[in-house]
C-alpha positions as CSV (number, residue, x, y, z in Angstrom):
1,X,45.8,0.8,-45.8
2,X,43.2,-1.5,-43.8
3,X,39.5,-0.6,-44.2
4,X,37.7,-1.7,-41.9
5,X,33.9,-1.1,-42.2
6,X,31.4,-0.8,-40.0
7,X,27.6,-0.9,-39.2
8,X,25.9,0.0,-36.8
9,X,25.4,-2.9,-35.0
10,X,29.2,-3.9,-35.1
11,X,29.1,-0.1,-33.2
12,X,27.5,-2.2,-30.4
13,X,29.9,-5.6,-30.9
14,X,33.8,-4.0,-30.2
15,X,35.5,-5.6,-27.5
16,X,38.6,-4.9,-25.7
17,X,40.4,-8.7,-25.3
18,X,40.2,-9.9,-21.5
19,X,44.2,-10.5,-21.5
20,X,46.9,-11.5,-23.5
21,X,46.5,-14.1,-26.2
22,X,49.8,-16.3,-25.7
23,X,49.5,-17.2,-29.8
24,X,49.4,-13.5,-31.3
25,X,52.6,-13.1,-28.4
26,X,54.4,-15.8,-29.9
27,X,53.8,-14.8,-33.4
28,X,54.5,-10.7,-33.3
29,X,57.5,-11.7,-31.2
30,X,59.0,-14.4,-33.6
31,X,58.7,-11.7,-36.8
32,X,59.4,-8.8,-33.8
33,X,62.6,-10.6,-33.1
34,X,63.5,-10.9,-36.5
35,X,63.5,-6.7,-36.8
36,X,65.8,-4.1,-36.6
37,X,63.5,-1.4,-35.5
38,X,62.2,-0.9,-32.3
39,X,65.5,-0.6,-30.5
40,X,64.6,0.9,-27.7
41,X,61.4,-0.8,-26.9
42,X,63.1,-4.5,-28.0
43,X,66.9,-4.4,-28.3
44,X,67.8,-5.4,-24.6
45,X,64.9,-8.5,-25.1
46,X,66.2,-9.1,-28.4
47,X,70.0,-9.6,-27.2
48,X,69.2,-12.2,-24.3
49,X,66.9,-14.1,-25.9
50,X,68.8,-14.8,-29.3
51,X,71.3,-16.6,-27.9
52,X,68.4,-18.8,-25.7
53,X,66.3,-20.0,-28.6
54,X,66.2,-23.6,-28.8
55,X,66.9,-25.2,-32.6
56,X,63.4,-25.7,-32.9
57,X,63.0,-22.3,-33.7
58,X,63.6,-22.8,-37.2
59,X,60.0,-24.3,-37.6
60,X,58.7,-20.8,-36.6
61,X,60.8,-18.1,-38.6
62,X,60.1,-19.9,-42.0
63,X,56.4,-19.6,-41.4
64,X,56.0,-16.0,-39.4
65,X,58.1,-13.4,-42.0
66,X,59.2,-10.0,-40.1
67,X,57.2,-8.2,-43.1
68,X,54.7,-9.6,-45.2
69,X,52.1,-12.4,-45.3
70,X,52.0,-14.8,-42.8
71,X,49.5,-18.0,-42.1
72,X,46.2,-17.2,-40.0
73,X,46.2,-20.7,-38.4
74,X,48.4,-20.0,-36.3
75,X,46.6,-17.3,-34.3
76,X,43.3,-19.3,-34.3
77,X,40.1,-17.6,-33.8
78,X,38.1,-19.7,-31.4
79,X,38.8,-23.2,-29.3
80,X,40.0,-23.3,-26.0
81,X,42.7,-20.3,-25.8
82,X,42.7,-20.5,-21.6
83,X,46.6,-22.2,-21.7
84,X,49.4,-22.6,-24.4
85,X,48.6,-26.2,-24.6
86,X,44.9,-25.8,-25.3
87,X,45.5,-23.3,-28.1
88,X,48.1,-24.9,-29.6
89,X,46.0,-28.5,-30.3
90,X,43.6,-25.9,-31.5
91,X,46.1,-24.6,-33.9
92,X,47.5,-28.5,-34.8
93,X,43.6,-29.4,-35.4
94,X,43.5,-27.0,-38.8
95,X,42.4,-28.8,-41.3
96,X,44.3,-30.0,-44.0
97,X,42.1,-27.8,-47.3
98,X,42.9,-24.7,-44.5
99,X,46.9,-25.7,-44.3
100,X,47.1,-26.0,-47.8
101,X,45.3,-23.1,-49.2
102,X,47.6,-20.9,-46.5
103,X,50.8,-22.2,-47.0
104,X,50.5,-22.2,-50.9
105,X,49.8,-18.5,-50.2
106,X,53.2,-17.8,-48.1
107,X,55.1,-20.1,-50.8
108,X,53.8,-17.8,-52.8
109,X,56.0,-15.0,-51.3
110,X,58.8,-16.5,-49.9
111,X,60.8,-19.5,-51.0
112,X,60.3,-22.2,-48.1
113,X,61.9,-25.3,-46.6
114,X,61.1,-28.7,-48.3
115,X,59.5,-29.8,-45.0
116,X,57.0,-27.2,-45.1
117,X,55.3,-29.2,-47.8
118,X,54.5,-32.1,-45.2
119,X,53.3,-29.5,-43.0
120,X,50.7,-28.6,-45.9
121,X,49.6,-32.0,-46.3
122,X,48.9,-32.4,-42.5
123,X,51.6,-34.9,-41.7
124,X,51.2,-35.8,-38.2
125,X,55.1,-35.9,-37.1
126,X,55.3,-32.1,-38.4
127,X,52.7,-30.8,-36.8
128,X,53.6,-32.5,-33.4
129,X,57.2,-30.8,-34.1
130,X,55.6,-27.8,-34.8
131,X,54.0,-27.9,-31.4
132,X,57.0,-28.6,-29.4
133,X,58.6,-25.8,-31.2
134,X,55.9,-23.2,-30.0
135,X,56.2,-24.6,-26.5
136,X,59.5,-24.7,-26.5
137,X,59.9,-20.8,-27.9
138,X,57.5,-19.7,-25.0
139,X,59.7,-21.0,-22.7
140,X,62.7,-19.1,-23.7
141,X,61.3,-16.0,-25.2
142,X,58.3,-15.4,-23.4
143,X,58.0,-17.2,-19.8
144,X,60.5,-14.5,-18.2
145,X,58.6,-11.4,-19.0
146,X,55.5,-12.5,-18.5
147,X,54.7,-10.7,-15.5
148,X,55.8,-7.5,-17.6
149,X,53.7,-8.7,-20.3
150,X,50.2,-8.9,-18.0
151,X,50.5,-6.1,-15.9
152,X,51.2,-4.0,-19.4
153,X,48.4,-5.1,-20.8
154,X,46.1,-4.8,-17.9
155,X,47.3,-1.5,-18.1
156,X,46.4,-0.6,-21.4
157,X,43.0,-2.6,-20.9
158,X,42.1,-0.4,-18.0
159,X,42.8,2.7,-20.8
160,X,40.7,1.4,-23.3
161,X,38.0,1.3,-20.8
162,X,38.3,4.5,-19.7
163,X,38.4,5.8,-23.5
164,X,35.2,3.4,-23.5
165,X,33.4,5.0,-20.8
166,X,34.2,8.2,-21.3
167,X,33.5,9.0,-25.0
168,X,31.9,5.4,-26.2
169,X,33.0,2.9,-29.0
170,X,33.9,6.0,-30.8
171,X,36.4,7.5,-28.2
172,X,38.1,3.9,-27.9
173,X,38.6,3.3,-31.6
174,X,40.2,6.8,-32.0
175,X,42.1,6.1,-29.0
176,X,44.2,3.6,-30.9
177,X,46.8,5.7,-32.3
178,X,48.2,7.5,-34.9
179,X,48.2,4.5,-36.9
180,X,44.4,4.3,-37.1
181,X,41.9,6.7,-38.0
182,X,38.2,7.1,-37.1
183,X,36.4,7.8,-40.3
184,X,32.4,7.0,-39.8
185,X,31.7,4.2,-40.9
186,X,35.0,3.1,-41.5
187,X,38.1,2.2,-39.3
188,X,41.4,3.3,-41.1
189,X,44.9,1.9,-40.2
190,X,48.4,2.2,-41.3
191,X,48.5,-1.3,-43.3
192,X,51.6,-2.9,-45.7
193,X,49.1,-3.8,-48.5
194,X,45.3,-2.8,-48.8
195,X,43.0,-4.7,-47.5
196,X,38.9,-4.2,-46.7
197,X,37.2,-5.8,-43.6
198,X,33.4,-5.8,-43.6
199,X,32.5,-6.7,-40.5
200,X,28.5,-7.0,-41.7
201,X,27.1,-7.3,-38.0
202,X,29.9,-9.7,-36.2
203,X,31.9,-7.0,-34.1
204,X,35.1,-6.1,-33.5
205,X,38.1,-7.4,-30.6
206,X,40.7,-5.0,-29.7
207,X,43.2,-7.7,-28.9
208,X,46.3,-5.6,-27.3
209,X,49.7,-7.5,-27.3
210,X,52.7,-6.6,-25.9
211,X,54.7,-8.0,-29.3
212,X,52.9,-6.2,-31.9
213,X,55.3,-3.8,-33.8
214,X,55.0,-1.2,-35.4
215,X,51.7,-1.1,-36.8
216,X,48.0,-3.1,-35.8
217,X,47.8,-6.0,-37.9
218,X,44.9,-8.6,-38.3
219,X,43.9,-11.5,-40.1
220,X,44.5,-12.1,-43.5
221,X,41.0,-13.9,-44.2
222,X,38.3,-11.5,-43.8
223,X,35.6,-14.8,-43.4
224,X,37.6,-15.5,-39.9
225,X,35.9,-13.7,-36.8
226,X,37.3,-10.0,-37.1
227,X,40.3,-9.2,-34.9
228,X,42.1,-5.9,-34.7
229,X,45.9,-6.6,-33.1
230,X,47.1,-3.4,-31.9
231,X,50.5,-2.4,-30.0
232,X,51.0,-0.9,-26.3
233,X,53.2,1.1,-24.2
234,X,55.9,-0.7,-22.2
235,X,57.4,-0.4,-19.4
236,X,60.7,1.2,-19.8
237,X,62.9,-1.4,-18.1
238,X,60.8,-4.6,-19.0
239,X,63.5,-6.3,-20.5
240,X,66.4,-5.6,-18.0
241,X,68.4,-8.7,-16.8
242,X,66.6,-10.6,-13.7
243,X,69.5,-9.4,-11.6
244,X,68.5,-6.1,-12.2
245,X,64.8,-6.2,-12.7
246,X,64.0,-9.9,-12.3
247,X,60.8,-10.8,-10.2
248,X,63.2,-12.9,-7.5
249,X,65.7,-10.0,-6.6
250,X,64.0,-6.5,-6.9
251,X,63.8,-5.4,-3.4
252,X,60.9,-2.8,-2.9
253,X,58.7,-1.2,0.1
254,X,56.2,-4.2,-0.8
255,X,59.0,-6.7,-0.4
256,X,60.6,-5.9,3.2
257,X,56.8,-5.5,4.1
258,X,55.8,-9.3,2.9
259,X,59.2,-11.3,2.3
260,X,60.3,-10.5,-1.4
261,X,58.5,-14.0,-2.9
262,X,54.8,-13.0,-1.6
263,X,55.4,-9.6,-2.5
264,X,56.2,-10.9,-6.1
265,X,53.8,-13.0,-6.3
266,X,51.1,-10.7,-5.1
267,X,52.4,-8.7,-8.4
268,X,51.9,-11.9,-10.6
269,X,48.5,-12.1,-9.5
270,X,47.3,-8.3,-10.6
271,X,46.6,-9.6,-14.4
272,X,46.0,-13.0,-12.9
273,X,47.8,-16.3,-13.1
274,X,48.1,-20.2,-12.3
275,X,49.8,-21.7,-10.1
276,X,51.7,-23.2,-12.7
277,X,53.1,-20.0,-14.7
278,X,53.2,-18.4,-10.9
279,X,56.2,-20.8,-10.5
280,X,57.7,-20.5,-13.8
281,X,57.9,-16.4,-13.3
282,X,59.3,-16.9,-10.0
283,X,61.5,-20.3,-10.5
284,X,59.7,-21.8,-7.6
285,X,58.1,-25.1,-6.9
286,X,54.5,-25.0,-7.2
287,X,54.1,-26.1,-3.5
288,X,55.8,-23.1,-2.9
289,X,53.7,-21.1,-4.6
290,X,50.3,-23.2,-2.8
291,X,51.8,-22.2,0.4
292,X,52.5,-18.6,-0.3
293,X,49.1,-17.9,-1.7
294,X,47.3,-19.2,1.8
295,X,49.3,-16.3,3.2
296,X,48.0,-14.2,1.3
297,X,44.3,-15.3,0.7
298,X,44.3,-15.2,4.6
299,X,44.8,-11.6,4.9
300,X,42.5,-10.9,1.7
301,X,44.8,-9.8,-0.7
302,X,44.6,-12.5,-3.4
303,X,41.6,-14.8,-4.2
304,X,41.8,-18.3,-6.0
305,X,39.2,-19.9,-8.6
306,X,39.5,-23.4,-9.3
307,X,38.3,-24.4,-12.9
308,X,38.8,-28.0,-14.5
309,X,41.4,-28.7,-12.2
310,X,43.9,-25.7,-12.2
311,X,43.6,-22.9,-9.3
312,X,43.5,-19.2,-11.0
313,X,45.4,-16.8,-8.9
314,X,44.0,-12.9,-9.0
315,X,44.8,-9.8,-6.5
316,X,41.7,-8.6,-4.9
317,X,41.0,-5.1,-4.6
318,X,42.7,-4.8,-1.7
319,X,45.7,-6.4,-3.0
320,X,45.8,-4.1,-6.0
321,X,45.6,-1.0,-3.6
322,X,48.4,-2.5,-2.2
323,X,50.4,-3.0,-5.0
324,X,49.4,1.1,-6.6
325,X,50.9,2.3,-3.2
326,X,53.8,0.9,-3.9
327,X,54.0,1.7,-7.5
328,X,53.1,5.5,-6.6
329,X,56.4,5.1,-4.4
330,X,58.5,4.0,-6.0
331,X,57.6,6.3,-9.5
332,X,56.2,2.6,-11.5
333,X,53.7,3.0,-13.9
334,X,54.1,7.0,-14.7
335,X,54.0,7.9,-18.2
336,X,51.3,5.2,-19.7
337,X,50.3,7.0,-22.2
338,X,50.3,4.5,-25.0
339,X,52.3,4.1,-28.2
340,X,50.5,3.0,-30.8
């Protein structure tokens, strides 16, 4: 069981996460893939990506166990988290005392490869590996259900906020699950081993991700800013083939109205996204994706911020009453309840 214990203040300090956080993905999906449970949720995902994975992903299983302890530095708590790249030098700056002290722990569990011992010691070539390795998994694993991956946790965002409004910071911790229990002062959830989290004044995030399974999980090192990881509901068909379900062939109302790349890019841009991982989702050139966004800035149904260099891509309200019409059509998004 997890305790986690609150004062009144940390009442005040619980946040729902603004989006996904592409680290905790990549680390719930690397132990998620490693399952057996789930099958219904992750089997179809698990079968196509399997035979994808690059070699490099024998960096990652060694390190992220499918039960059990696994290394905080890898889902680091604060740096820049606004693109993979960002968070991962923030994961490859860890100090050395940290990478020891964490990887002596997991030894400590699980007998590891010899080259895990350079990674302990902060050995420059191994951590750059490790880096490509993460990018690399991403790439494979994650980059083609991305889409599925935002607008499911925009969903389940937009709950959470309802739960927040309508009952308070009560109502949205109880709205959690099954797994986790509202006991005044204290926070219950289903846990492997039992662990206590005194959050003395610092708050809480809700940080939903789509990979997270069964149970919430959080950090190991209750000194770290407190984080509570917590599963979603999911689309049924999110991981059906791209012929079938893929964001270049699916054919709806909002498709013959807008040409079938707008129309999926208008859906990319409901939990927001660059231009860059626009053009990933849709396997276009990011020219193409420039030119299709002025279409649709022009008639007000996407707007663009430009920050340090990159545009950010995000449906206006307009756009997103567009895109409920059709999803009230065509039967999307019914049944949202989520599972915890």
């Amino acid at each position: 069981m997890l305790r986690i214990h609150f004062t009144p203040e940390d009442l005040t300090r619980v946040r729902v996460a603004p989006g996904p956080d592409v680290l905790w993905e990549i680390t719930n999906s690397v132990q998620t893939l490693q399952r057996t449970d789930g099958e219904r949720v992750f089997g179809a995902w698990r079968r196509r990506v399997r035979p994808r994975l690059p070699e490099s992903r024998r960096l990652l299983t060694p390190l992220l166990p499918p039960h059990g302890y696994s290394p905080d530095f890898l889902t680091p708590a604060s740096g820049d988290r606004s693109t993979l790249r960002s968070a991962v030098d923030t994961l490859l700056g860890t100090p050395r005392r940290r990478l020891r002290t964490e990887l002596a722990r997991l030894a400590g569990a699980a007998r590891l490869p010899p080259w895990v011992s350079s990674l302990a010691d902060g050995d420059t070539d191994t951590l750059a590996r490790l880096g490509e390795a993460l990018h690399a998994y991403q790439t494979e694993a994650l980059v083609p259900h991305w889409r599925h991956v935002r607008a499911d946790l925009e969903a389940d965002r937009a709950l959470r906020t309802r739960h927040l409004m309508d009952g308070g910071t009560e109502a949205l911790l109880t709205s959690l699950g099954p797994d986790v229990r509202w006991r005044p002062p204290v926070l219950e959830v289903t846990y492997p081993v039992d662990q206590h989290l005194r959050l003395g004044g610092r708050g809480l995030l809700l940080q939903p991700s789509f990979f997270c399974w069964p149970a919430p999980t959080t950090l190991a090192d209750g000194d770290l800013p407190p984080v509570l990881v917590h599963p979603i509901h999911h689309t049924a068909d999110w991981a059906a083939p791209p012929a079938a379900a893929g964001p270049a062939t699916g054919r709806g109302p909002l498709g013959r109205l807008l040409g079938q790349t707008r129309a999926d890019l208008l859906r990319a841009t409901r939990g927001g996204c660059s231009t860059v991982e626009a053009a990933r989702m849709l396997q276009v050139t990011h020219p193409a994706v420039s030119q299709h966004m002025n279409v649709l800035r022009a008639a007000g149904l996407t707007t663009t911020v430009r920050t340090g260099g990159r545009a950010f891509h995000l449906a206006t309200a307009e756009g997103r009453a567009l895109l409920a019409a059709e999803d009230h059509r065509t039967g999307r998004g019914q049944g949202a309840e989520p599972r915890p």
